[in-house]
N, C-alpha and C positions, 0 to 999 in steps of 0.2 A: 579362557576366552577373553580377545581383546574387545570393549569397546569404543569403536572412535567417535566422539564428537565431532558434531560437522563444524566446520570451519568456516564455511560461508553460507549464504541464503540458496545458493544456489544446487546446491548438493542436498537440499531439503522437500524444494519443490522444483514442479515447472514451472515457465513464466506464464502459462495458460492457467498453472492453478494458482498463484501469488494474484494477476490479474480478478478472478472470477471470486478472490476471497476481499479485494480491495470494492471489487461493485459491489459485494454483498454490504458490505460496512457505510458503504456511502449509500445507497439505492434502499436497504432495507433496514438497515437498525438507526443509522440517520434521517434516511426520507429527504439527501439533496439530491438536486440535478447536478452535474456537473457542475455547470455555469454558478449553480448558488454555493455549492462545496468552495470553488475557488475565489468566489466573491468574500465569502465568511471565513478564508481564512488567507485573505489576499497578501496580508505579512508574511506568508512561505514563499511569494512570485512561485506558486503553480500554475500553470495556464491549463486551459480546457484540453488544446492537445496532447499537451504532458499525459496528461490525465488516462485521459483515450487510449492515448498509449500505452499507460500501463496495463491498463482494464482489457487491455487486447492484447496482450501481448507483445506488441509491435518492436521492433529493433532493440531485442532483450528482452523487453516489459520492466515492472520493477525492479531495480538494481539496488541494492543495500545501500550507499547515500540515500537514495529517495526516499527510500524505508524509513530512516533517523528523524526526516522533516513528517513521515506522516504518523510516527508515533507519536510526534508532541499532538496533534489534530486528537488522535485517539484518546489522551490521556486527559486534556481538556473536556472533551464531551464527556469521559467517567467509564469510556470503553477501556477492561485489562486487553492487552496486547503487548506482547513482548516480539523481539526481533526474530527470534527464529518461531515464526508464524507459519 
């Protein structure tokens, strides 16, 4: 039996489930809004639409660079999180 390791974020999840695990982490184990996620951690230049867009999926949703910038965010706060999330 082969097993293959996935090679990218995308062969892991959908962008609807990468999206709904980024709200969970901002909205419930954070407790920001948007507008405050990206104010406190304004050295990424994440903007509130970025954002939106991931958390929705929207034209992709999270893409693995984006990912890189919000695991430093995660790692800060004392959330584990690794990239294939």
């Amino acid at each position: 039996m082969v097993i293959m390791e996935p090679t990218n974020l995308h062969q892991l999840s959908s962008a609807s489930e990468r999206g709904k695990r980024l709200r969970y982490i901002r909205d419930e184990l954070l407790h920001l809004s948007r507008r405050e996620f990206c104010q406190r951690y304004a050295t990424l230049k994440i903007s509130t639409s970025s954002l939106q867009n991931w958390e929705e999926a929207r034209f992709g949703g999270l893409k693995e660079h984006h990912l890189k910038r919000l695991l430093f965010v995660f790692e800060k706060e004392k959330l584990v999180c690794e990239k294939y999330w």
